[in-house]
N, C-alpha and C positions, 0 to 999 in steps of 0.2 A: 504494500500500500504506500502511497505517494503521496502521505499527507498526515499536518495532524490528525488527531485522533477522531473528534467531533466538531466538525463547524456546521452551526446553525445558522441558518440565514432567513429561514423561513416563520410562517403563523403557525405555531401552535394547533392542536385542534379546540375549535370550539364548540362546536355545537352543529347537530347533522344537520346540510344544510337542503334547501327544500329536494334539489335535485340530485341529491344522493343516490346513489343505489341500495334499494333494498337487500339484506341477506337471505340468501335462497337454504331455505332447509339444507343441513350436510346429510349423509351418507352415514348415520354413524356404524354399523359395521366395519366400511371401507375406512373410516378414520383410525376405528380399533386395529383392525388387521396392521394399516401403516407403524402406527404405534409401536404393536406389536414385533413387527419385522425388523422394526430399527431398532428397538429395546433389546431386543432377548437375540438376534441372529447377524447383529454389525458386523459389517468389514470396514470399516471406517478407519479403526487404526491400521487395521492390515494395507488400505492405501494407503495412509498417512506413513508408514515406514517404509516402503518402495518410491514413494515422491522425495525423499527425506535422505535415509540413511542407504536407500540405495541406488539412484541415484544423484545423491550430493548436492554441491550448491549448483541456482539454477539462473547466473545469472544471462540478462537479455545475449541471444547471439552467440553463447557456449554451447560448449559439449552437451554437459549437465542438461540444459534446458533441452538440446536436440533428443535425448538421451529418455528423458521424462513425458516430453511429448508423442515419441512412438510407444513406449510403454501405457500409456493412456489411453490412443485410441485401441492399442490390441485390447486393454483390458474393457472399454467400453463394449469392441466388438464381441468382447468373448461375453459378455451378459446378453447382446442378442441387440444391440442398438446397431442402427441403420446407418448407413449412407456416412459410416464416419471418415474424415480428412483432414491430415495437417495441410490448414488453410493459409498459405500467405496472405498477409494484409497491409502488406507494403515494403519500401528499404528501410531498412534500420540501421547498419552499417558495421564497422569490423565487431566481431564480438573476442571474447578477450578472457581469459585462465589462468589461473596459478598453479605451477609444476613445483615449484620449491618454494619455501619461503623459511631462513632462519633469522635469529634475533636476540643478542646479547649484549649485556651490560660486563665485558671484559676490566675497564678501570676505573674504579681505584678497587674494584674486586671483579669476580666472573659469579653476574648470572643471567638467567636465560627471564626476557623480557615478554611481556606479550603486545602482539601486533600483526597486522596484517599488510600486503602491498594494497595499494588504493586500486580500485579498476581504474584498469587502460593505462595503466603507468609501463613502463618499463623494466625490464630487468635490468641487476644491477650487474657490472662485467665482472661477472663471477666475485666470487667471495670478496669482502671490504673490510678492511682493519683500518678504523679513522678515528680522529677525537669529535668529539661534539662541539661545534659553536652556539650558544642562545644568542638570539638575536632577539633586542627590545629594539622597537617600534611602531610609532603612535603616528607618524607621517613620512614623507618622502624621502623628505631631507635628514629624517633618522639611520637613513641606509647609509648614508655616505663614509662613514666610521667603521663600516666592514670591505669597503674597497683593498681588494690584494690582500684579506684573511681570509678568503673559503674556499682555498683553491684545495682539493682534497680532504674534506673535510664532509660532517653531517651536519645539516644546520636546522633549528628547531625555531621557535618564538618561546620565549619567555612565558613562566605559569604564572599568572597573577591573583587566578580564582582557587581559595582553599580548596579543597576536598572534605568535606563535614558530612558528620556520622548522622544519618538521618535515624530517627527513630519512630518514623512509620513503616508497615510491613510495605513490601513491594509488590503485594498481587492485594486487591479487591474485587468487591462485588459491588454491583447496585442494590441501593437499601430502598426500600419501600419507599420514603420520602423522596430520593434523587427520581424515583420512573415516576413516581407521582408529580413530583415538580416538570417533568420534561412535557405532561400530557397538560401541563396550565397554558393558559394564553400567552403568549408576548408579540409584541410589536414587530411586523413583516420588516425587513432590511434587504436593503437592492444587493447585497453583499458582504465581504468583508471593510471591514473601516478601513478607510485610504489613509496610507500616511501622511502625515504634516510636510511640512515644504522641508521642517529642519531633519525628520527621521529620512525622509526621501536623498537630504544632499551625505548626510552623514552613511547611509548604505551605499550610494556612490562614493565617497570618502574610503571608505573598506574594501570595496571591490576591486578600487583603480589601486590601493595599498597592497594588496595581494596579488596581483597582476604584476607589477613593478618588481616587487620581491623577490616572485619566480624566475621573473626575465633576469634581475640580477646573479641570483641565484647559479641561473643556467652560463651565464655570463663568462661569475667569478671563479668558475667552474669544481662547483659542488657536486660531491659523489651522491647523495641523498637527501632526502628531506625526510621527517621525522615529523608528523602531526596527530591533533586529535580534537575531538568534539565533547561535550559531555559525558558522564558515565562514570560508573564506581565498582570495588569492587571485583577488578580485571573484566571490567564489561566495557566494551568501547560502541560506538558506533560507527556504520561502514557509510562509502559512498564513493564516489568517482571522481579521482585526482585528474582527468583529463578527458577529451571530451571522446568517443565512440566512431564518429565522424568520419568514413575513409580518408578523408584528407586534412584529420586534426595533426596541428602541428607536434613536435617531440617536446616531449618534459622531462622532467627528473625522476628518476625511481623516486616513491615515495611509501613510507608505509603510516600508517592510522595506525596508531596505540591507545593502550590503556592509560589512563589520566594519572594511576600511581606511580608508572615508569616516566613519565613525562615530566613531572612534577619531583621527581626524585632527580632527574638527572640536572631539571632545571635549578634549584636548589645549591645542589655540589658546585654547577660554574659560577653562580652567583659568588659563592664560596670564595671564590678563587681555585677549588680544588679540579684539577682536571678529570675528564671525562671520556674513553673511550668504548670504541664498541665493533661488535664485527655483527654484520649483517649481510644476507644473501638473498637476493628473488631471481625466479625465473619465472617469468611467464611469458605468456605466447598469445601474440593477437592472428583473428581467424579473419581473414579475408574472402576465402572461395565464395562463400555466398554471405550475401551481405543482406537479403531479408528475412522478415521477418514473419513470424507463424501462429494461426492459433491452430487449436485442438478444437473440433466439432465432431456432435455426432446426434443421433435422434431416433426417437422412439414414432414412430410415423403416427398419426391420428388415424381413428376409423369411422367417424360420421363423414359421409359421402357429402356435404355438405359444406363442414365444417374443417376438415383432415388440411385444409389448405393454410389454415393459421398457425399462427407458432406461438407456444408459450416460452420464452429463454429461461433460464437459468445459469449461473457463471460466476468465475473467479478466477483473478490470475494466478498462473502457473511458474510464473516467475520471478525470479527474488535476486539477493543480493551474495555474496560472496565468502564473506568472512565465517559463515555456519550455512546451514542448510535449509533455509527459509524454512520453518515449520508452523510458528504463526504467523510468517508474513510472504506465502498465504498457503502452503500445502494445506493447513487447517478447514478452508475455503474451498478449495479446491477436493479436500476427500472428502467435506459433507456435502457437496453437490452432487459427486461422481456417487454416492452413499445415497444421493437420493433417487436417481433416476436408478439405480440398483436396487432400492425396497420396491418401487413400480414396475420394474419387469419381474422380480424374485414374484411377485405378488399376481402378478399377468393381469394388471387391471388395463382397463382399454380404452385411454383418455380420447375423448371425439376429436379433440385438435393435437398438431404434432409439436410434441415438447423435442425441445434441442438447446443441450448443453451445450457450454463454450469456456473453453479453457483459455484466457488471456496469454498474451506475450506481449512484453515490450511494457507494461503498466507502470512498473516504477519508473521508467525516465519520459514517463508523459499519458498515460494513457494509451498507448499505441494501438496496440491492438483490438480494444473494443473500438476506436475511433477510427482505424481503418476497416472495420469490418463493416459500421454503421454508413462511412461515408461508398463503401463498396456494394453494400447490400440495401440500404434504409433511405440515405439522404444527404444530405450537406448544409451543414449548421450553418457555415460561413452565407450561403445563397438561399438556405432553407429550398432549395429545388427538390423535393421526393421522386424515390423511386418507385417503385408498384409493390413491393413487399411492404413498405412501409403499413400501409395499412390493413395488412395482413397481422401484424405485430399485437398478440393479446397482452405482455405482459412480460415485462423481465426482471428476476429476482436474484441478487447479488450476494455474496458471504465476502466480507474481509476486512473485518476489526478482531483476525485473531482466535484464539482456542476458547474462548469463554462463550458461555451458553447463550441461546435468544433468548430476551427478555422483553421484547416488540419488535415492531418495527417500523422505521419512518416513510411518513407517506408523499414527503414532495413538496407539501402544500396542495396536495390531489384530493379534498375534502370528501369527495366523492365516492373513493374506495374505502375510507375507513370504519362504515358499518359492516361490509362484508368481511374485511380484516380482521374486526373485533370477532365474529362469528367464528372466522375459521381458526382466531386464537385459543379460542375456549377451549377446545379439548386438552391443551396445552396449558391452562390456566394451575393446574399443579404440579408441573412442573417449572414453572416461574415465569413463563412466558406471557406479559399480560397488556402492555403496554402498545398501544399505538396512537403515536403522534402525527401533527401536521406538519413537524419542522422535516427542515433538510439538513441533510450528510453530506458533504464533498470528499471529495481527493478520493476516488475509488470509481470503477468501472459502471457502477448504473448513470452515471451523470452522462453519458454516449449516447444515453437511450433518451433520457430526460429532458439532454440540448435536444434534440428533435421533437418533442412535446407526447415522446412516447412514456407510458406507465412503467416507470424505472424505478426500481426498491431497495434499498441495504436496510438487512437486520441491524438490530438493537443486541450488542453482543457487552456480555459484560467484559472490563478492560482484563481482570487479572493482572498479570506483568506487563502487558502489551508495551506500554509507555514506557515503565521502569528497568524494563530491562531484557526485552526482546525486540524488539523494531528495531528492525537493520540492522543490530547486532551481532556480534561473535557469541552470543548466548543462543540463538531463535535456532534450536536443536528439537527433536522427535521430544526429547524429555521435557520438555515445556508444553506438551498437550494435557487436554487433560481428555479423556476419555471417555465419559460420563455427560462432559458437556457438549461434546461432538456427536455423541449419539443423539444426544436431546434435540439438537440442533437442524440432524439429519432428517428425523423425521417430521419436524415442523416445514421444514422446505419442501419434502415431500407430497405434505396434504396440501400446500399453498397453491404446488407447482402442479397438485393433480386438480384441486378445487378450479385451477383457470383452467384447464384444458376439460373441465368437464361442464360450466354454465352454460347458460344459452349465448348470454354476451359476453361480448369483450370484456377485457378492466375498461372501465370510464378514463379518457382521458382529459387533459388539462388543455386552456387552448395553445396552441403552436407559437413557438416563441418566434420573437424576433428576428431575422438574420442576423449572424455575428461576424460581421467580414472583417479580415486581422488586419490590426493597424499596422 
């Protein structure tokens, strides 16, 4: 996932409004059996540790992700799902691996540090025994005092921010009051708040500082860079030291650490005491094909009527580098594939044709649901629709993570949220009870939702999600939890069979705007 955790932007639900949809009686047998099939007879973790542990990390454009994606459609196909295909959905461009990576704090003793190389950085030419330079700098002209010192050398920034012992737990749940506070009113907002003209110059101030650095850096000619981001605890967080781009320029090896080893090492030069260290990467950037893929596949419809619409379902399939993406998002990805697996285990025979979609490319933008959309649905930018478009019942999203449904948010789509409530109930003691009018960013239903299609992410409690798995060297198979994945699985499942089985569509919202990029 490509975002904080929750942003709201939307109304609240208030009150049904005249033109609602009524909820159509359920099925409760067919809700029990679903239930039932996901409770007592999961394979949920069994995909979540083939997406995970054995195929490894998945980031955009590797092995790993090529690796997971044909292991997905066989296993789709082996449940008996139709017409499945790793779909390109566009260029994405080199993708990019780690073969080796070591990392130590040799002096003024030896030990072994934690850290990873940044994606898309370089290897380092073989093995590096160097001292460390900190570099403080607050503007341009603070570089000027390292001219003709980093020639051979690893160079880091100064630690300024403590490290402090928090003494709240690191996984939560939502309390009866926070889902109760989420479903009250508040004030519709066009967005997130714009920055001030001074936050606005000051993030250009840091950007064009970090820019300069590097160039200098590369310049004064540095063996490495040494960075990191928030985190505690040998927990760091990952991300991309350069850009993916066939024709991005060369940088410096770099690797992302843990804030203890950064802060230690930063510490000792302050000191005066020197500082070295031997550090190795290799990795390897992949050129031969430079697009991009999703995973599709579908259980066909069989009203002669209706078989022509599609309910989606989806989650990206691919993550980040430093672990093995398991909340962010295999979690997502094996309660979806979990769901359309209780509906055919079950052979129930939805009127309209449900089709899964396994994202690629979601963390560095959306990619993949937004080429699928603009290749199959429409184009947000023109708002010009294709003919599928309104074929489109309804697309239901998982990826805030291993924590259980608890609602889920409806858009500001006022209109679906009596049948929501309906088809929550079964699910009501299992904790699942919440549904709101606000909205969720930074995840794959917003694709559906720019075109003014019926786009949904669950209401998942956070757990560690924020604390200490997102994009993380932690976000491991061990960080699921198993109990809330099943719960999870079969709520998708009635949602995902409840559309494909009414008479109508989900209600949609009216058609937004064109959004042509400035």
């Amino acid at each position: 996932m490509n975002k904080a955790f929750t942003l709201v932007l939307g109304a609240a639900f208030l009150a049904v409004p005249a033109f609602a949809q009524q909820a159509e009686p359920l099925d409760a047998a067919v809700v029990e059996k679903i239930r039932q099939e996901g409770l007592k007879n999961s394979q949920v973790m069994d995909i979540a540790f083939y997406l995970t542990d054995v195929n490894g990390p998945r980031l955009s454009g590797s092995t790993g992700l090529a690796k997971a994606n044909q292991w997905a459609k066989d296993k789709l196909t082996s449940w008996g799902l139709k017409n499945a295909v790793i779909e390109p959905w566009g260029t994405f461009g080199k993708g990019w691996e780690v073969e080796k990576s070591y990392l130590a704090l040799t002096k003024p003793y030896y030990q072994p540090m934690i850290g990873s190389p940044k994606a898309w950085t370089p290897s380092t030419n073989g093995p590096v025994k160097a001292q460390v330079v900190v570099v403080k700098a607050s503007k341009e002209e603070d570089l000027a005092q390292y001219a003709g010192k980093l020639k051979g050398k690893v160079v880091m920034m100064e630690v300024t921010t403590p490290i402090k012992t928090t003494f709240r737990a690191d996984g939560s749940r939502y309390t009866d009051e926070q889902l109760q506070k989420m479903a009250e009113p508040v004030q519709p907002t066009a967005g997130r708040t714009p920055m001030t003209e001074e936050q606005m110059a000051a993030f250009r101030a840091r950007r064009a500082l970090a820019t300069k650095m590097s160039e200098m850096f590369a310049k004064e000619g540095a063996v490495a860079v040494f960075s990191g981001r928030s985190g505690s605890h040998g927990t760091f967080f990952t991300s991309n030291g350069a850009s993916y781009a066939l024709d991005a320029p060369t940088v410096l090896p770099e690797f992302e650490m843990a804030q203890e080893d950064l802060a230690r090492m930063s510490r000792l030069v302050s000191a005066g005491i020197p500082v070295e260290v031997e550090l190795e990467s290799k990795t390897r950037f992949l050129t031969e094909d430079p697009q991009g893929y999703n995973v599709i596949a579908e259980i066909p419809g069989t009203d002669k009527k209706l078989k022509s619409e599609i309910v989606m379902l989806g989650g990206h399939i691919d993550s980040w580098h430093a672990a093995t993406g398991a909340t962010d998002n295999a979690a997502g990805v094996a309660v979806m594939m979990e769901a359309v697996r209780i509906i055919k285990a079950l052979n129930l025979q939805p009127k309209r044709t449900i089709r899964i979609a396994l994202w690629g490319g979601e963390e560095q933008g959306l990619y993949g649901s937004r080429g699928y959309a603009k290749k199959h649905l429409g184009d947000p930018q023109t708002m010009k629709l294709l003919p599928e478009h309104a074929k489109i019942a309804g697309y239901f999203n998982l990826d805030n993570g291993s924590g259980k449904i608890r609602g889920i948010y409806t858009q500001g789509n006022e209109a679906v949220a009596p049948l929501f409530k309906e088809w929550m109930k079964p699910f009501n003691d299992l904790g699942a009870t919440t549904v709101t009018n606000r909205n969720t960013g930074g995840t794959d239903h917003l694709s559906f939702d720019g075109l003014g299609l019926p786009g949904f992410q669950f209401i998942q409690d956070e757990l560690e999600y924020n604390t200490r798995t997102h994009h993380t060297n932690m976000d491991t198979y061990d960080r699921l939890q198993a109990d809330d994945l099943k719960q999870a699985s079969v709520i998708v499942a009635n949602f995902v069979y409840q559309t494909a089985v009414r008479k109508d569509k989900l209600p949609r919202k009216a058609l937004p705007q064109p959004k042509p990029q400035s």
